[in-house]
FITORFI-503968 format. One record per residue: residue number from 1; residue in three letters; z, y, x of N, C-alpha, C, O in turn. Coordinates in nm, 4 decimals. Each point is the difference from the previous one (the first is absolute). Example, Ala and Ser with C-alpha at 12.3 -4.5 7.8 and 13.67 -1.06 7.14 Angstrom:
BEGIN
{node 1 Ala {0.7800 -0.5690 1.3190} {0.0000 0.1190 -0.0890} {0.0000 0.1200 0.0900} {0.0665 -0.0019 0.1036}}
{node 2 Ser {-0.1385 0.1069 -0.1386} {0.0060 0.1190 0.0820} {0.0730 0.1090 -0.0770} {0.0169 0.1108 0.0509}}
# end
This chain:
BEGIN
{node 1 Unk {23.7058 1.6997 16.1254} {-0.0840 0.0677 -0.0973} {0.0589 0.1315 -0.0455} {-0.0746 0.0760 -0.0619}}
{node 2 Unk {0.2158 -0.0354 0.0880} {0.0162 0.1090 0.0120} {-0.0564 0.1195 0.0587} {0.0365 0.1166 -0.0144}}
{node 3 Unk {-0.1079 -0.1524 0.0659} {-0.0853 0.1319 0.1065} {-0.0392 0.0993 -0.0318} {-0.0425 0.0878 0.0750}}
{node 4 Unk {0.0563 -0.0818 -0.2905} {-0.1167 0.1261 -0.0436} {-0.1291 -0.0436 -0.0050} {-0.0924 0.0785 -0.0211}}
{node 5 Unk {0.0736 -0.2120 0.0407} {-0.1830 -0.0218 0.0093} {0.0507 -0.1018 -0.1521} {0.0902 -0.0794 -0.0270}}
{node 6 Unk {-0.2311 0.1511 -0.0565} {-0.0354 -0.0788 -0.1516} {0.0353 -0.1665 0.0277} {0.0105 -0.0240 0.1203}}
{node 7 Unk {0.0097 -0.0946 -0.2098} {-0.0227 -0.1248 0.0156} {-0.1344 -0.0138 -0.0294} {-0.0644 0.1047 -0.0077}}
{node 8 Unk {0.0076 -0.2086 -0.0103} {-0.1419 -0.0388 0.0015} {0.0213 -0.0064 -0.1334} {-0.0545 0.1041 -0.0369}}
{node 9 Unk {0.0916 -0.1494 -0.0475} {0.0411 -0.0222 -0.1609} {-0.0068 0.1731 -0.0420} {-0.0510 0.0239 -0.1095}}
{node 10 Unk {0.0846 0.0578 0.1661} {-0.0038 0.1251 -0.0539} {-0.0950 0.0959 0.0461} {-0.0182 0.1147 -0.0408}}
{node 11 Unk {-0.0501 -0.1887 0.1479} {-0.1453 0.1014 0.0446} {-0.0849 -0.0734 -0.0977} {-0.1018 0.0635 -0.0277}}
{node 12 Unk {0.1101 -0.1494 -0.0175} {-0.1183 -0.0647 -0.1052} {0.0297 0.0697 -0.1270} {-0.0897 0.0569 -0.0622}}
{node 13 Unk {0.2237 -0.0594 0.0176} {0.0348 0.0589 -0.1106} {-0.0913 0.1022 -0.0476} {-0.0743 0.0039 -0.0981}}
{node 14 Unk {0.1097 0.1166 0.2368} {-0.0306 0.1656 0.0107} {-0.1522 -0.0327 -0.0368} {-0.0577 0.0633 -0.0884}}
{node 15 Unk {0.0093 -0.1435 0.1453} {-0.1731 -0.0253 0.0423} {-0.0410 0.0061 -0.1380} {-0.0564 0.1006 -0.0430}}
{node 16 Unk {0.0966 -0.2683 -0.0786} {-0.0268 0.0186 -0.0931} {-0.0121 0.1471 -0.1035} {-0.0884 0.0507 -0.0691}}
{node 17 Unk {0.2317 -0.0184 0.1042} {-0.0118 0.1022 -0.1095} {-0.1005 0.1255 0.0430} {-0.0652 0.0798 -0.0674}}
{node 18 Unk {0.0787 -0.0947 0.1792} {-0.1023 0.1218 0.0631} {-0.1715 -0.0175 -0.0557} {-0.0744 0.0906 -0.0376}}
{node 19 Unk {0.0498 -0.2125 0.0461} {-0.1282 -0.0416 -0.0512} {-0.0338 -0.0123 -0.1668} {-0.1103 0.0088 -0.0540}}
{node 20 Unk {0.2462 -0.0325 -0.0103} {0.0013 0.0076 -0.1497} {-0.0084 0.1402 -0.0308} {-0.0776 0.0343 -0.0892}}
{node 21 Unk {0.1549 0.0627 0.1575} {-0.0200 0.1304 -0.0313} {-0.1827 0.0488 -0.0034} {-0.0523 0.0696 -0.0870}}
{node 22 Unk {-0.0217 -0.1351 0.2175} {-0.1293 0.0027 0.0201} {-0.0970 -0.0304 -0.1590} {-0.0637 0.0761 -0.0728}}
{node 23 Unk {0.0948 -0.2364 0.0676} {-0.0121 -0.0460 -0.1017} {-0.0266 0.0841 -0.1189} {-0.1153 0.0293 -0.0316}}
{node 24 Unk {0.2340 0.0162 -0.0448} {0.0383 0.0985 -0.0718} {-0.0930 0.0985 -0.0237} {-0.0883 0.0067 -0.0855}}
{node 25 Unk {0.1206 0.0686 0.1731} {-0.0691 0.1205 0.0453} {-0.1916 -0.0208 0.0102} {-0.0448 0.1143 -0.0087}}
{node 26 Unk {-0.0359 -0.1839 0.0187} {-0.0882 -0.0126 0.0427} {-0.0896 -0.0643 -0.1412} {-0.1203 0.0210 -0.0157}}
{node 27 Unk {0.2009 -0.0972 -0.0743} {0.0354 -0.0507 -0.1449} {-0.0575 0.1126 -0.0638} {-0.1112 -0.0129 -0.0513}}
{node 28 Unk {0.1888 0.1549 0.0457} {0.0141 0.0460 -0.0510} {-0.1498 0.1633 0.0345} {-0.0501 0.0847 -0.0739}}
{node 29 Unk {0.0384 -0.1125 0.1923} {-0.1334 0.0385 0.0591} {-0.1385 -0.0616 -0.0805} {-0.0983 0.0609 -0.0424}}
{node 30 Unk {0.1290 -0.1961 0.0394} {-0.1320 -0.0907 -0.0405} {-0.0099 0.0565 -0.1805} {-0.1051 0.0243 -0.0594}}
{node 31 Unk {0.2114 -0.0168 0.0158} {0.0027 0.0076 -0.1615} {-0.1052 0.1970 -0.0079} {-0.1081 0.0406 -0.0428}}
{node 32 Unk {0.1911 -0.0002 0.0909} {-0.0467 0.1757 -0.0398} {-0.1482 -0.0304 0.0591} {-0.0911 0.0617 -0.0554}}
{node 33 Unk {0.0584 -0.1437 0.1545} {-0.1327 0.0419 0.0584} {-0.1147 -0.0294 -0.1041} {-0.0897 0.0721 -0.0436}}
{node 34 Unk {0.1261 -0.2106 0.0177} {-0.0771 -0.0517 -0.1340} {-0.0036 0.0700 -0.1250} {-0.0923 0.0004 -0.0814}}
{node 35 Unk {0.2493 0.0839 0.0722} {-0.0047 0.0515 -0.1259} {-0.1199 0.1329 0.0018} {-0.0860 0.0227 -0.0852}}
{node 36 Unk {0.1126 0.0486 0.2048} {-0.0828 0.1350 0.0510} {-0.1456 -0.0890 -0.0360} {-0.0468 0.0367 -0.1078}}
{node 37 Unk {-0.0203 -0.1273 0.1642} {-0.1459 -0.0457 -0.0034} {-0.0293 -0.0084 -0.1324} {-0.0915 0.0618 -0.0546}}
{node 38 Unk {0.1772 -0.1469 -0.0054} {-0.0360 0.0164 -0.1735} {-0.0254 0.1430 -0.0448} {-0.1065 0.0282 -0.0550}}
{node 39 Unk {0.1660 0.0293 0.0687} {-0.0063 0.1559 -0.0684} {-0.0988 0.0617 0.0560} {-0.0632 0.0787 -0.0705}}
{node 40 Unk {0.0144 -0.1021 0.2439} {-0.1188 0.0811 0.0521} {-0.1248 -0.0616 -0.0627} {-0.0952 0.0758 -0.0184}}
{node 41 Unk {0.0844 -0.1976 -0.0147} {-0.0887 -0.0890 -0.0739} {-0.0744 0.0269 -0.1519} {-0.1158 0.0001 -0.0417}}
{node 42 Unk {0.2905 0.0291 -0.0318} {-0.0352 0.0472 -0.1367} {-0.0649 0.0960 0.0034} {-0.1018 0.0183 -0.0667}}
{node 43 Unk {0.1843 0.1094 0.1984} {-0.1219 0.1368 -0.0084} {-0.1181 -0.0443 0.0460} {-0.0946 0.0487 -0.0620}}
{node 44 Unk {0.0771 -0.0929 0.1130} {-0.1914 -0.0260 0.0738} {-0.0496 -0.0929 -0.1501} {-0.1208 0.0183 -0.0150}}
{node 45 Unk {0.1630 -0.0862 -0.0679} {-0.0776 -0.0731 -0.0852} {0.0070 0.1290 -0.1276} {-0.0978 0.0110 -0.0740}}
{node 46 Unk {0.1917 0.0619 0.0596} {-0.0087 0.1579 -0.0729} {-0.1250 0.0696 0.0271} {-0.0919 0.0219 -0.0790}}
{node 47 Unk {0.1038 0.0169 0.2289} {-0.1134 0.0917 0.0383} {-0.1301 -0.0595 -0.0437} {-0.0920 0.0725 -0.0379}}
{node 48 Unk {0.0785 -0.2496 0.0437} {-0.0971 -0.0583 -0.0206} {-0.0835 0.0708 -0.1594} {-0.1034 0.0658 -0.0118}}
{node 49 Unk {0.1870 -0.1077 -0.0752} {0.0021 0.0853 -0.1221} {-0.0656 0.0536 -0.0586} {-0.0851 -0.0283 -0.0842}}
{node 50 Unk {0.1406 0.1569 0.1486} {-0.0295 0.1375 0.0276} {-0.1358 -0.0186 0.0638} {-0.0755 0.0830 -0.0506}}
{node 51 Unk {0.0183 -0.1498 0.1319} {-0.1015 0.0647 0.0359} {-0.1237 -0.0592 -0.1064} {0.0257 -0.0919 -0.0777}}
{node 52 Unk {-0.1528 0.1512 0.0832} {-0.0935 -0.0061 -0.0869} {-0.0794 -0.0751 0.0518} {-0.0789 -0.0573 -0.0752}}
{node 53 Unk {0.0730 0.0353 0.1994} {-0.1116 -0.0796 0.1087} {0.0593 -0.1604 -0.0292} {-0.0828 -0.0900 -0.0143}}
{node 54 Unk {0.1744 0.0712 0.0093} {0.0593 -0.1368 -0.0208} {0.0311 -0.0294 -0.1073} {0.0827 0.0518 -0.0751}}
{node 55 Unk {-0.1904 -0.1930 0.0534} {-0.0266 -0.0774 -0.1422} {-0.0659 -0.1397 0.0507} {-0.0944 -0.0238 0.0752}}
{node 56 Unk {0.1754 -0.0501 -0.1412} {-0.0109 -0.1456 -0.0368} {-0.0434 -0.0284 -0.0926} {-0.0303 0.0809 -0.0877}}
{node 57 Unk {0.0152 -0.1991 0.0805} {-0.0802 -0.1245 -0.0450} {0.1564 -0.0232 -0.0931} {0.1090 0.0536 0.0198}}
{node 58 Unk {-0.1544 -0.1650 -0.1362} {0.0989 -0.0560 -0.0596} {0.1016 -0.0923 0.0950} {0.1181 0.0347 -0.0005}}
{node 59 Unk {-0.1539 -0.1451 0.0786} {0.0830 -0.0079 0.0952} {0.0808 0.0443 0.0661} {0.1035 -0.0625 0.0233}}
{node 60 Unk {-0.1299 0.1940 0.0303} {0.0207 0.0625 0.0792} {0.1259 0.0533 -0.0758} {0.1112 -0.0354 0.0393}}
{node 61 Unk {-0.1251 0.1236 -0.1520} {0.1192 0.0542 -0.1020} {0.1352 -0.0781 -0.0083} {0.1195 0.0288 -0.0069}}
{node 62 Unk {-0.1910 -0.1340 0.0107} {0.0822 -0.1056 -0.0462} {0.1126 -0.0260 0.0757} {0.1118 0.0191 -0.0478}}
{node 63 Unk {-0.1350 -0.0787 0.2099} {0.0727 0.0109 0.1332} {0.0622 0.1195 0.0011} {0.1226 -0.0001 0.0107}}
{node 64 Unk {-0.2199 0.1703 -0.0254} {0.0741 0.0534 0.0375} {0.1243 0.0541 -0.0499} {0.0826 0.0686 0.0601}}
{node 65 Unk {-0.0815 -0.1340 -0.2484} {0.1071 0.0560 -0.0323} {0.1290 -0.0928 0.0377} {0.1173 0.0317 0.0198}}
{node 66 Unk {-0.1886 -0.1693 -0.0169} {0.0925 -0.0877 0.0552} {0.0714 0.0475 0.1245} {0.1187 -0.0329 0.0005}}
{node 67 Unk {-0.1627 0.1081 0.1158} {0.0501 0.0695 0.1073} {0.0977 0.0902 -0.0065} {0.1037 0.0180 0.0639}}
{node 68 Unk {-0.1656 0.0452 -0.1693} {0.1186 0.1225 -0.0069} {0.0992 -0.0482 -0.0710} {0.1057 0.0537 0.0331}}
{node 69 Unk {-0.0901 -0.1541 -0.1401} {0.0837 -0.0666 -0.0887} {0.1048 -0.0728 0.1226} {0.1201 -0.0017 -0.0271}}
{node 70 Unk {-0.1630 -0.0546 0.1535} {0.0720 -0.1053 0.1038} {0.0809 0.0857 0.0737} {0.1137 -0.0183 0.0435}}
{node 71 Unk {-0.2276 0.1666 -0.0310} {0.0955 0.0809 0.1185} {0.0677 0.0874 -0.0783} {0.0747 0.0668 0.0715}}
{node 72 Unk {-0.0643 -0.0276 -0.2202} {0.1174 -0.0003 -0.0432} {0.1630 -0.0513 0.0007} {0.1180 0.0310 0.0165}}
{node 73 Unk {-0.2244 -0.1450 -0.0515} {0.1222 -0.1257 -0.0191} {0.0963 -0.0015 0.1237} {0.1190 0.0310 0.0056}}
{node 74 Unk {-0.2007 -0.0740 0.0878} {0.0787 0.0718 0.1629} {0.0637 0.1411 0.0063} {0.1221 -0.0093 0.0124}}
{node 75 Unk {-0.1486 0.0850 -0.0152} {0.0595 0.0913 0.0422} {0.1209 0.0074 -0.1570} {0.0990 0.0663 0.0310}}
{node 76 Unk {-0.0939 -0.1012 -0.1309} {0.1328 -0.0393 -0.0949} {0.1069 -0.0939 0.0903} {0.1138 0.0315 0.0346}}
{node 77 Unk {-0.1691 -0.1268 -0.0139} {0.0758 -0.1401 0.0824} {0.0769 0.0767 0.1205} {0.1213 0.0104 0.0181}}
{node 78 Unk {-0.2270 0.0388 0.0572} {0.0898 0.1030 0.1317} {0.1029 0.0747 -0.0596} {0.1182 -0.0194 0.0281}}
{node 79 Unk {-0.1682 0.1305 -0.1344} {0.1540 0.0486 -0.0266} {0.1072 -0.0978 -0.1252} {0.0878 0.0684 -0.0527}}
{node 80 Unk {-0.0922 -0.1613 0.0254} {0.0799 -0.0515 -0.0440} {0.0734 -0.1147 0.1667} {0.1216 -0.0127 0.0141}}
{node 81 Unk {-0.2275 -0.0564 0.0918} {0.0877 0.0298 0.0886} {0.1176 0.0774 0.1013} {0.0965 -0.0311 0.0698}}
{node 82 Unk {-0.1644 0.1392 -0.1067} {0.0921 0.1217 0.0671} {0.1520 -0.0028 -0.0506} {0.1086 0.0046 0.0576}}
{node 83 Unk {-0.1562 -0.0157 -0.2129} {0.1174 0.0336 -0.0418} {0.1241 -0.0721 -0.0159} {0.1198 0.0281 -0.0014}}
{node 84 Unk {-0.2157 -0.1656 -0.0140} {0.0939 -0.1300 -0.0144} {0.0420 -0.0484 0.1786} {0.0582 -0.1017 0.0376}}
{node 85 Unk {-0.0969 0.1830 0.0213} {0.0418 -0.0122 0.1846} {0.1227 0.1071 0.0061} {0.1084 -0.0426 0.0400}}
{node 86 Unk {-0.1184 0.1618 -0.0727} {0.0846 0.0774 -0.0361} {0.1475 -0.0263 -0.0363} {0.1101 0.0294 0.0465}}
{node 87 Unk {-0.1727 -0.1176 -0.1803} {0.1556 -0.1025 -0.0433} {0.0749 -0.0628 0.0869} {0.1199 0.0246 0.0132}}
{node 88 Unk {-0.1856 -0.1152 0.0568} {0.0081 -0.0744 0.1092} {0.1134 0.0671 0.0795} {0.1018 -0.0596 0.0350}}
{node 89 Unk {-0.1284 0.1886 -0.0096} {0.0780 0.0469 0.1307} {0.0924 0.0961 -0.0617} {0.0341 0.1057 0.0530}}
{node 90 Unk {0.0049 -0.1486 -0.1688} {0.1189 0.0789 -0.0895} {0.0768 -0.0674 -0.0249} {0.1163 0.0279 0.0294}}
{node 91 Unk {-0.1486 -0.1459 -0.0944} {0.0281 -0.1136 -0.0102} {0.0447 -0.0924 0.1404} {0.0609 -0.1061 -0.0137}}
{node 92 Unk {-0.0923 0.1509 0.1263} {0.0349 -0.0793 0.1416} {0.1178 0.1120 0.0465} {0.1107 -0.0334 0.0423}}
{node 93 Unk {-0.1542 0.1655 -0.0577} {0.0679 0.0666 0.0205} {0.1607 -0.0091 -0.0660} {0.0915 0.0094 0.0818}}
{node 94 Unk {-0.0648 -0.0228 -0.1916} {0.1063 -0.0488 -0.0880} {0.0650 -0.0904 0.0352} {0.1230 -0.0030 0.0036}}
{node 95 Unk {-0.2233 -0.1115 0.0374} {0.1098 -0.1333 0.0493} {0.0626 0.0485 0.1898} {0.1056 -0.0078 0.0628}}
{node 96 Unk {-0.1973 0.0394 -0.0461} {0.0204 0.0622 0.1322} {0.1799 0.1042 -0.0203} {0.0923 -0.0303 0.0756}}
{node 97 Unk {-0.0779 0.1136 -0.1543} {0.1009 0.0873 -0.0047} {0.1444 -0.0742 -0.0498} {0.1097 0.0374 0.0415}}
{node 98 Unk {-0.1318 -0.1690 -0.1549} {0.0233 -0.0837 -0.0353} {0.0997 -0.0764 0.0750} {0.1177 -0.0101 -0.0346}}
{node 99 Unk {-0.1762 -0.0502 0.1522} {0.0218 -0.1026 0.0854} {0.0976 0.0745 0.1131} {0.1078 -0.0384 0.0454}}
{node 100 Unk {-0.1666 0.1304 -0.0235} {0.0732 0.1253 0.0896} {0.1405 0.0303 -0.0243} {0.0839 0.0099 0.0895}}
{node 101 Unk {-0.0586 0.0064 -0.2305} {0.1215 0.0193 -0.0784} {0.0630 -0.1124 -0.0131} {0.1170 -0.0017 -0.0383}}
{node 102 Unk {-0.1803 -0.1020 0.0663} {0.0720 -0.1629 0.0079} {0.0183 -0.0794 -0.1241} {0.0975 -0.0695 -0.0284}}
{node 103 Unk {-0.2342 0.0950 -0.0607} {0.0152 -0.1105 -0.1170} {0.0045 -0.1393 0.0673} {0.0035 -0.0293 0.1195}}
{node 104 Unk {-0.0048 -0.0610 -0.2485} {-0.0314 -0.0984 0.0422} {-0.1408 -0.0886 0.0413} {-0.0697 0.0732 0.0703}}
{node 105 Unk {0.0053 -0.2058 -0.0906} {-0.0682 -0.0140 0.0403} {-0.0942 -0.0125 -0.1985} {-0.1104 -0.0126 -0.0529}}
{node 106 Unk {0.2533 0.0279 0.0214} {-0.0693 -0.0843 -0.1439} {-0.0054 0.1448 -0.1035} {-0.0330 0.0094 -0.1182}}
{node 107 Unk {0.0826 0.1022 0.2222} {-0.0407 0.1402 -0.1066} {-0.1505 0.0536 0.0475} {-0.0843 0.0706 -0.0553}}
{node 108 Unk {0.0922 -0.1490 0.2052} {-0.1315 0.0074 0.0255} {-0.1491 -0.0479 -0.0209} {-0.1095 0.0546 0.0138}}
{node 109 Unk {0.1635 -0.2142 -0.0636} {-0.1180 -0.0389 -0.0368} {-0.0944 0.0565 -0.1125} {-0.1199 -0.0068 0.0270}}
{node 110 Unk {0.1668 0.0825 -0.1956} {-0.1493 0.0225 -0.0408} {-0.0654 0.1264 0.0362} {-0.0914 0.0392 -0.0725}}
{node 111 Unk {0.1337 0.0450 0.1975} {-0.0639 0.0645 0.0568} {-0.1094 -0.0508 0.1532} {-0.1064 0.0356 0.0506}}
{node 112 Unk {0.1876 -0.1123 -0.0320} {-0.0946 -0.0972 0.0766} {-0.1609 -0.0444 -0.0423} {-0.1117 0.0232 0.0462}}
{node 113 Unk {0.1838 -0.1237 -0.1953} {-0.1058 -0.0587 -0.1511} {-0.0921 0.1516 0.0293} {-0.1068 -0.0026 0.0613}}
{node 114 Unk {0.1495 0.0923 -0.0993} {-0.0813 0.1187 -0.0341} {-0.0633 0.0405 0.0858} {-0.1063 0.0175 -0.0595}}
{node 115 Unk {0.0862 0.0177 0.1766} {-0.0246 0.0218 0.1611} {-0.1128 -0.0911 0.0275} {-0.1027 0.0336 0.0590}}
{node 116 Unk {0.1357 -0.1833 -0.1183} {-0.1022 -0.0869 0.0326} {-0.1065 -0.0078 -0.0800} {-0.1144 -0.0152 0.0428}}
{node 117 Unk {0.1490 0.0265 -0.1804} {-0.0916 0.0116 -0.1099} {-0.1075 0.1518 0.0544} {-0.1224 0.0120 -0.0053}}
{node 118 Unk {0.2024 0.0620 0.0429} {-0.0901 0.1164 0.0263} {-0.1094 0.0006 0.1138} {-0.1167 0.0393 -0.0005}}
{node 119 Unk {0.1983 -0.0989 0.1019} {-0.1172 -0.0384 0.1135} {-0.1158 -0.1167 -0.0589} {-0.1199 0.0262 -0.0093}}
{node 120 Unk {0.1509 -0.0936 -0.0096} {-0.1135 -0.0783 -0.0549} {-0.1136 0.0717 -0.0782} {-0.1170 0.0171 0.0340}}
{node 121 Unk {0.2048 0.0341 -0.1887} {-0.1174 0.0489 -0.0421} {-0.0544 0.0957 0.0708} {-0.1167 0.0078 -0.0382}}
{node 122 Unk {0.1490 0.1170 0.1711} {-0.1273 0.0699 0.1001} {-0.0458 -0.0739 0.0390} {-0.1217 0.0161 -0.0093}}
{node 123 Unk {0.1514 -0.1143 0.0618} {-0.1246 -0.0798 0.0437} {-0.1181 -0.0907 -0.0558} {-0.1031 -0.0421 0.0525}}
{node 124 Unk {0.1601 0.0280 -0.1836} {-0.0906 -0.0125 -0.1205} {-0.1196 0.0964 -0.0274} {-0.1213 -0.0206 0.0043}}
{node 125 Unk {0.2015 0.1442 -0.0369} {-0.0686 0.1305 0.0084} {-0.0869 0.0018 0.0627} {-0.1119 -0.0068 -0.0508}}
{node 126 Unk {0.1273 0.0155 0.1671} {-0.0768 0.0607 0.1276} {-0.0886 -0.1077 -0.0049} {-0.1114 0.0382 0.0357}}
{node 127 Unk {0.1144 -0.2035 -0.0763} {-0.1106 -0.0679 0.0169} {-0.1382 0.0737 -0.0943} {-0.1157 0.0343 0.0241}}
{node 128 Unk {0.1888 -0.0353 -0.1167} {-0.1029 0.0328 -0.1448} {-0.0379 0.1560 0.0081} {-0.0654 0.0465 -0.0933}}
{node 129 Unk {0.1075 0.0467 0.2127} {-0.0366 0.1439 0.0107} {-0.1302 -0.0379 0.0983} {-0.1118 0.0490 -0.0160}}
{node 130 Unk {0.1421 -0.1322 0.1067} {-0.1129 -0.0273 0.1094} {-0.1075 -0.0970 -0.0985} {-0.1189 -0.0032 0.0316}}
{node 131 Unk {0.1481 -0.0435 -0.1033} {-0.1107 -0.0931 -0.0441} {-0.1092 0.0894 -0.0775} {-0.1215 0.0147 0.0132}}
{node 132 Unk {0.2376 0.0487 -0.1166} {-0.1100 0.0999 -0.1064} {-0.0636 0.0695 0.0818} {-0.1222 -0.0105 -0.0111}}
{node 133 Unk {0.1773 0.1115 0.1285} {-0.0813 0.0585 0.0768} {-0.1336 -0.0766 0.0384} {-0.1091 0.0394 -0.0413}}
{node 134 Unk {0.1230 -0.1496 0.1215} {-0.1182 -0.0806 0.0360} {-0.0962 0.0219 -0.0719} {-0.1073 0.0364 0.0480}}
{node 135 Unk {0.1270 -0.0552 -0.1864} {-0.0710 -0.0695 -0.0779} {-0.0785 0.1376 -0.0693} {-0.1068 -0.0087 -0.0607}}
{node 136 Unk {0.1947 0.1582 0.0864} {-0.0558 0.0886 -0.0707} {-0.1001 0.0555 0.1274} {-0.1176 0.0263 -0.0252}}
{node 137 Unk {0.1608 -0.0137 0.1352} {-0.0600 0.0630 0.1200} {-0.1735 -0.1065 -0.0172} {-0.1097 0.0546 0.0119}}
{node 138 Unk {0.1295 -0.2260 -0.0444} {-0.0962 -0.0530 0.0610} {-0.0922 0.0127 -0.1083} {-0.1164 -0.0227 0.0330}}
{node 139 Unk {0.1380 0.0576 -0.1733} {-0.0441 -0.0039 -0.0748} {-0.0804 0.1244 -0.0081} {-0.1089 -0.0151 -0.0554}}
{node 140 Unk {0.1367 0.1340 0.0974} {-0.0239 0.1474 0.0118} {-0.0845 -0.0042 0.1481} {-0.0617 0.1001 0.0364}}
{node 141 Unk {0.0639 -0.2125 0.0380} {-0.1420 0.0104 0.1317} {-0.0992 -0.0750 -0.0746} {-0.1139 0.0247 0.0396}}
{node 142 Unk {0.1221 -0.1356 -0.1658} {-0.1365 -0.0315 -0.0375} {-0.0611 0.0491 -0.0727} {-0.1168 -0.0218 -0.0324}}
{node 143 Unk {0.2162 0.1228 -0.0162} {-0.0404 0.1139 -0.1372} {-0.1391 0.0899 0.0995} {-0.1230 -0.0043 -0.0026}}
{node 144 Unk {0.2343 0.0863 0.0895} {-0.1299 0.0694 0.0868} {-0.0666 -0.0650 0.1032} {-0.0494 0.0728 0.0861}}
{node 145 Unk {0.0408 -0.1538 -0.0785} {-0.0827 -0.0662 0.0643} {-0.1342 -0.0479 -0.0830} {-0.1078 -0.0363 0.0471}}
{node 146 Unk {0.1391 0.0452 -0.1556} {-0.0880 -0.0857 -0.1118} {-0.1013 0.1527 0.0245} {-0.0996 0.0142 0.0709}}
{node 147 Unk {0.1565 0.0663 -0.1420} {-0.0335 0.1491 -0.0417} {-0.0628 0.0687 0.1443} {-0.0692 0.1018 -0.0024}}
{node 148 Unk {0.0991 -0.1629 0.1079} {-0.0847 0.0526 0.1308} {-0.1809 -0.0697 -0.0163} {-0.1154 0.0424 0.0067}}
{node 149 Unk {0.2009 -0.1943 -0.0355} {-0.1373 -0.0771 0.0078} {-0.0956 0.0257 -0.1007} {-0.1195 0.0047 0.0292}}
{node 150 Unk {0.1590 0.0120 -0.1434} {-0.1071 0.0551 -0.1081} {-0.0167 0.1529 -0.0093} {-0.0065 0.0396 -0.1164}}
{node 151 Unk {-0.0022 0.0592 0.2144} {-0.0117 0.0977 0.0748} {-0.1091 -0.0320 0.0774} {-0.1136 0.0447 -0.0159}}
{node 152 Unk {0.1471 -0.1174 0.0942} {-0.0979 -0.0381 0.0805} {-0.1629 -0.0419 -0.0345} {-0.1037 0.0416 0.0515}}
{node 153 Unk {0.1218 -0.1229 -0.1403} {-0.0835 -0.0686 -0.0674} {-0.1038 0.0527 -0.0906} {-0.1070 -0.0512 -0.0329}}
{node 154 Unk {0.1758 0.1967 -0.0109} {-0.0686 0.0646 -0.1275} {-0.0407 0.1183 0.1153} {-0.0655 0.0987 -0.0333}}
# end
């Protein structure tokens, strides 16, 4: 096994981390994309507004402020993910420089505690950024949808 060729234990290694880096990285793709839709959302339910041609029904008000109230709420949640992901990799980063320098395992652990606490709650985050979104996007197609159909109608 001297030959210069990886062991099998360490081409898996490389693999994992290669795919966690993916992971990571792609994490962090999904968060801004959602965060960007919330905000293109809020402007299109703005412009809504603004325009004079578009008017609802009491229902209709109702949902739609609920919409803009959800895709708020989302696009808050996204940047309080960002930021609390941010931590994450300051905080990983630290134990990382940490460990390097050769603490121990036990100067390491409440940066560990902290590292883990942080990943969890993004992924907390990010549940409740995708949900409010849902809920503001689906709420804002029955708004105009309503407002097409009683268009139609009149």
């Amino acid at each position: 096994m001297s030959n210069g060729e990886p062991t099998e234990g360490k081409k898996n290694r490389e693999s994992s981390i290669r795919w966690q880096g993916r992971t990571i990285e792609q994490f962090g793709y999904a968060i801004n994309l959602i965060l960007s839709l919330s905000v293109a959302a809020i402007g299109f339910e703005l412009s809504l507004v603004l325009n004079e041609k578009f008017s609802g029904s009491g229902w209709q008000n109702c949902l739609f402020g609920a919409s803009i109230f959800a895709l708020v709420l989302s696009a808050g949640v996204g940047l309080l993910g960002v930021v609390n992901r941010l931590r994450d990799f300051r905080a990983t980063t630290e134990t990382a420089w940490k460990r390097e320098d050769g603490a121990s395992d036990l100067d390491l652990q409440p940066l560990r505690t902290l590292t883990k606490s942080l990943g969890e709650r993004t992924w907390l985050l990010f549940w409740w950024q995708i949900s409010t979104f849902g809920i503001g996007v689906l709420l804002l197609v029955v708004v105009v949808a309503g407002t097409v159909t009683l268009a139609l109608v009149t």
